[in-house]
C-alpha angles and dihedrals in degrees: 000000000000126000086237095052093040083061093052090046098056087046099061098046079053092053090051091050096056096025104037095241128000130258122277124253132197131279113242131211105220103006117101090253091081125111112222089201100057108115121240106242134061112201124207139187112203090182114199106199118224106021129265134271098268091212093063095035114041126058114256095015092099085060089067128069114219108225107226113251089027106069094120099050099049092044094090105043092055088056096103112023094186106019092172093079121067097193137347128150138314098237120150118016130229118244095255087049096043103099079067089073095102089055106024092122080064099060139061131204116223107190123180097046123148152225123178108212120216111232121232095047136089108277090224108048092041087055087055110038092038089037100103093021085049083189115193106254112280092000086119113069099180090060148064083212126060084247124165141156101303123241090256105066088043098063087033087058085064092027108028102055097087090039116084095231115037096192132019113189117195126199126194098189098116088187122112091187093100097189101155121047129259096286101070092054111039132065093184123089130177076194145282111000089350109105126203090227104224119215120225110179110090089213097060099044093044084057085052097049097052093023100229112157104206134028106236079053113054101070087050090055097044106039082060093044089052085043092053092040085054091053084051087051086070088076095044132099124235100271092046084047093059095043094061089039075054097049097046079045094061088034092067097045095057088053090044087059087040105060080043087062099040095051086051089051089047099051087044098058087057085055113109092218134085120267109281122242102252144046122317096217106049104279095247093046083048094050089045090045091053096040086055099064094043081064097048086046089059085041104064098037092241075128148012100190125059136173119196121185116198092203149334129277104220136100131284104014104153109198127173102226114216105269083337096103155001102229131023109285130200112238086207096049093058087049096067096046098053105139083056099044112025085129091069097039095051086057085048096053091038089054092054088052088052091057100053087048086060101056089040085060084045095054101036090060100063118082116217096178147353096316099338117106126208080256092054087049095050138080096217105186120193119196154102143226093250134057083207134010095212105050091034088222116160104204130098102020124196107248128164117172117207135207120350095145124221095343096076130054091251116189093041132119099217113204111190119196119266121283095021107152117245086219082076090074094044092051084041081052104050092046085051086058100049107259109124115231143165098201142346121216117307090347121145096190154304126315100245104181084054086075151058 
């Protein structure tokens, strides 16, 4: 060992000592800080509640006008506008997919995929909970919902043993009036009636991340643990150079977001008047901030497995969405009046594609090796438990998968025939990741047409 080493080595066992663990660094491709065993794939779930406007979504549906009073009967029949082709590509986008266009060579829209719903339990908090075990109905005893082990700890128990955390599980739902149980508001499952709990406050998952234990102590701690990661830059190449000018780059942001947020928080709390019912960043610059740290946690390598879950799908959850609208509006609510406010629910489903937009451009900036990008070594899934929010079907559900490289057929709208279970893409999608299995859930098979 180096002297130089040697000195980076007793630091850090310093750092541990006053901060509790020290900050992560990136991965590097070539340095002798690589892991050869590190697998080759992320996989992340960015989960939208209560469905989309198929109008505005899904290829064809614009074409067709939906009579009032007769939104539910007409729902199904406009599933698969053009059921004679299986993929072609993914030329021009749909209004609600249109802030994709920069990457759209980097997606790909799977349309026809299925959910069975198990009769006897609320439709919301089933689409949630069962979204990523897609159980077969009744097939869980234990349980009033078809709820398994989600696809995320599967694929963590082969790719999260080496990360420190196997699993990170983000939440964007900003609300403390927990009205609605636990089903309505979580994605990630250890299994049945075991929840993966989410956090949703930036600060507190920035402090796990970078295990820091008190406030006044973390920059301290991170600003010496940056400091000790620049002397080791001297012995980097040039790529490598740029990827940890990349990652302190992405550090500071965060803290500068988060001394916005804690100054909000700070002037609000003089403030002789209760706790308003959103967000306290505006919702699009929350969702970002905590995006953001979802991309520096796959960067890093402190995991290789996220969930991320855009809202709750429960009733009465007010947000003000960013320049939507003036007062907080109820995403369910809106639901349920579609044919009266489709407007509005058109600018909600285009803001959630936005954001996903935003944390594609994120991804795809950061180079993870010689020509590949964090985006082209994840597998960045969009989608939701319902194909409408206003009529709870639970077929054909909106699904794009990003990034993935090389490895998936990117730029292609995929049409599955009808019925094909969406537990397909999450068996495609584990396989992808290295665990060997034979099924998942109610799967028939791979997606073939997904890869290459």
């Amino acid at each position: 060992m180096s002297p130089t080493e040697s000195r980076s080595t007793s630091r850090r066992q310093f750092l541990r000592g006053i901060g509790g663990a020290t900050l992560a660094l990136p991965w590097l491709e070539r340095s002798a800080m690589a892991s050869s065993g590190r697998p080759g794939l992320r996989m992340a779930h960015y989960y939208v509640p209560i469905g989309v406007v198929r109008r505005g979504f899904f290829p064809g549906e614009a074409d067709h006008v939906i009579p009032k009073g007769n939104l539910g009967g007409v729902m199904r029949s406009l599933g698969k506008q053009d059921p004679r082709f299986s993929v072609k590509p993914l030329t021009e986008l749909t209004p609600t997919m249109k802030p994709l266009d920069p990457w759209k060579q980097k997606v790909a829209l799977i349309t026809g995929m299925d959910r069975t719903f198990q009769q006897g339990t609320d439709v919301h908090a089933q689409c949630a909970s069962c979204y990523l075990s897609s159980a077969p109905p009744f097939s869980v005893k234990e349980s009033a919902w078809p709820l398994d082990r989600t696809l995320d700890h599967i694929v963590a128990d082969a790719v999260g043993r080496e990360t420190p955390f196997p699993t990170l599980e983000f939440s964007c739902n900003s609300h403390r009036d927990n009205k609605e149980s636990i089903y309505f508001d979580n994605i990630s499952w250890y299994g049945t009636g075991h929840l993966a709990p989410s956090i949703r406050d930036p600060r507190k998952m920035y402090r796990r991340l970078f295990s820091t234990t008190e406030i006044d102590d973390y920059r301290d701690i991170t600003d010496l643990v940056l400091e000790d990661a620049r002397d080791l830059t001297k012995a980097l190449g040039y790529q490598d150079r740029q990827k940890f000018d990349e990652y302190f780059e992405s550090i500071r942001a965060i803290e500068k977001q988060m001394d916005r947020l804690e100054a909000m928080k700070s002037e609000l709390a003089k403030a002789d008047f209760e706790e308003p019912p959103e967000a306290r960043l505006p919702r699009g610059e929350y969702i970002r901030l905590m995006g953001d740290l979802m991309v520096v946690a796959l960067q890093t390598g402190l995991t290789n497995v996220a969930t991320f879950m855009i809202g709750p799908e429960r009733w009465d959850t007010p947000f003000t969405y960013d320049s939507l609208f003036d007062t907080p509006r109820s995403h369910h609510q809106m639901s349920h009046n579609q044919t009266k406010m489709i407007d509005d629910l058109l600018k909600v489903d285009r803001f959630h594609m936005e954001q996903f937009a935003y944390l594609l451009g994120r991804m795809d900036a950061v180079q993870v090796a010689e020509g590949t990008t964090l985006l082209d070594s994840t597998l960045f899934t969009y989608g939701s438990g319902l194909g409408d929010g206003s009529t709870h079907q639970y077929n054909d559900l909106p699904i794009i998968v990003a990034g993935g490289g090389e490895r998936i057929h990117s730029g292609n709208h995929i049409n599955m025939p009808e019925g094909t279970p969406l537990a397909n893409l999450w068996l495609t999608q584990a396989r992808m990741m290295g665990v060997d299995l034979d099924r998942f859930a109610d799967s028939t098979g791979e997606i073939g047409a997904l890869l290459t």
